[in-house]
N, C-alpha and C positions, 0 to 999 in steps of 0.2 A: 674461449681464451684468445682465440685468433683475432675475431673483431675488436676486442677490448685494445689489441695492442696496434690494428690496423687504423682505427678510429683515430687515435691523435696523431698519427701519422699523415692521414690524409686531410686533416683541418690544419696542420703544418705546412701541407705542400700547397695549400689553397693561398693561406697567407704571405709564405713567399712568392708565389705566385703574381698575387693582387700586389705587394709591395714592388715588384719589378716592374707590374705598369704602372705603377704611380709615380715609380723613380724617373722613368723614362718620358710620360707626358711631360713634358715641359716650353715653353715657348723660348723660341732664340728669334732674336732681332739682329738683321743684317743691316748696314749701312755704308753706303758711298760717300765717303765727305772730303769735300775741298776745304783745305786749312791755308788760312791766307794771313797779314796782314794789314789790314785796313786803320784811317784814322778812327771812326767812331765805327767801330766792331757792335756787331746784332749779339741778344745773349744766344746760348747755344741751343738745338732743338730739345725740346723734352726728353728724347731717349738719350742723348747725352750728356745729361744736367749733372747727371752723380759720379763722373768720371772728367769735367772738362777744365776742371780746375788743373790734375793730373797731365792731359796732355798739353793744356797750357807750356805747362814746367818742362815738360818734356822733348816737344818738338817746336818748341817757340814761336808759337803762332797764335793770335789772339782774337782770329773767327774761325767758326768752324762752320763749312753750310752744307747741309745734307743734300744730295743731288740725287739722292737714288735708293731703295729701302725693301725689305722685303719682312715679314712675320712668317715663321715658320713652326706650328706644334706637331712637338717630335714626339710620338705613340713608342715608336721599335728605335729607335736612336739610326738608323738605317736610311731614313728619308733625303729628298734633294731638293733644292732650289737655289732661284734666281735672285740675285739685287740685281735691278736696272738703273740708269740714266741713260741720256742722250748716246754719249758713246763711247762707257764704260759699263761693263757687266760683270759680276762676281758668280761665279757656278758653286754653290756649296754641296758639296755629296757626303753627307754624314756616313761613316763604317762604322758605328757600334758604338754603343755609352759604354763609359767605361766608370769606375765606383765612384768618380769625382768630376764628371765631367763627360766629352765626346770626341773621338778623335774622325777627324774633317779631311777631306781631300778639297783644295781650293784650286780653282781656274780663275784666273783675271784678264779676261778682254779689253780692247780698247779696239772698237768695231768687231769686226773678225780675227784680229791678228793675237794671240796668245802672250800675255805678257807677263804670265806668272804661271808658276804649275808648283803648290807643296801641298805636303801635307800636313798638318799642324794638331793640336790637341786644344782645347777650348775647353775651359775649366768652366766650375758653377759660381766660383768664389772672386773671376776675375775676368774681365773683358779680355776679347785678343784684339793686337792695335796690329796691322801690317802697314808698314810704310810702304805708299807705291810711287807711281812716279812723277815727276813734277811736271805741274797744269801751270801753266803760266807765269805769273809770281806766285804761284804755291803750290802745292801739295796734296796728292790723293792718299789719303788714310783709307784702309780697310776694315771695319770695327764689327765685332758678334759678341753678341753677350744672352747670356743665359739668365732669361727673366722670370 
């Protein structure tokens, strides 16, 4: 009687189990971009073809140029890394997925010197855009999105 009732209990705990890594594999792409105005603007890179219409409208700038980039598959939602450029770096330290998403500790360099420190939540459903600080005639965006 016992195994009868232990059986679909433990093919239940296997499923949620396997469902929790699958939730949590997921690839997130970081991104460094410089948003400029230019006369004849380049189109935008691939990984921001589906959102660049958006920031277009949003922070009025009509190129965006990737300077720096990182892929990250996140197994435990717990993982860390790096976007680079020249000399600008983003430190991402994931703390844990959460049912719709991952909430992120971000660090923003510009060489050595610390010019951001939040923590932020990075949804499945929608990029995170961080406005950083202004490069010249334009604008460093900080962009993660969940692919």
């Amino acid at each position: 009687m016992r195994q009868k009732f232990l059986a679909p209990l433990l093919v239940l705990a296997l499923l949620w189990g396997a469902s929790l890594t699958t939730k949590a594999s997921e690839k997130v792409w970081s991104g460094l971009v410089v948003a400029t105005n230019v006369a004849k603007p380049h189109p935008p890179p691939p990984e921001m073809h589906p959102f660049s219409k958006t920031l277009k409208r949003t922070f009025g700038y009509n190129q965006f140029e990737l300077i720096g980039q990182s892929r990250k598959l996140l197994h435990s939602g717990e993982e860390n890394w790096m976007a680079k450029s020249k000399h600008f770096s983003l430190h991402v330290d994931a703390r844990g997925a959460t049912r719709d998403g991952y909430r992120l500790k971000l660090d923003l360099f510009q060489d050595r010197q610390v010019l951001l420190e939040t923590d932020a939540t990075l949804k499945k459903s929608s990029p995170l855009v961080i406005k950083g600080p202004q490069i010249g005639a334009g604008q460093l965006l900080l962009l993660l999105v969940v692919q």
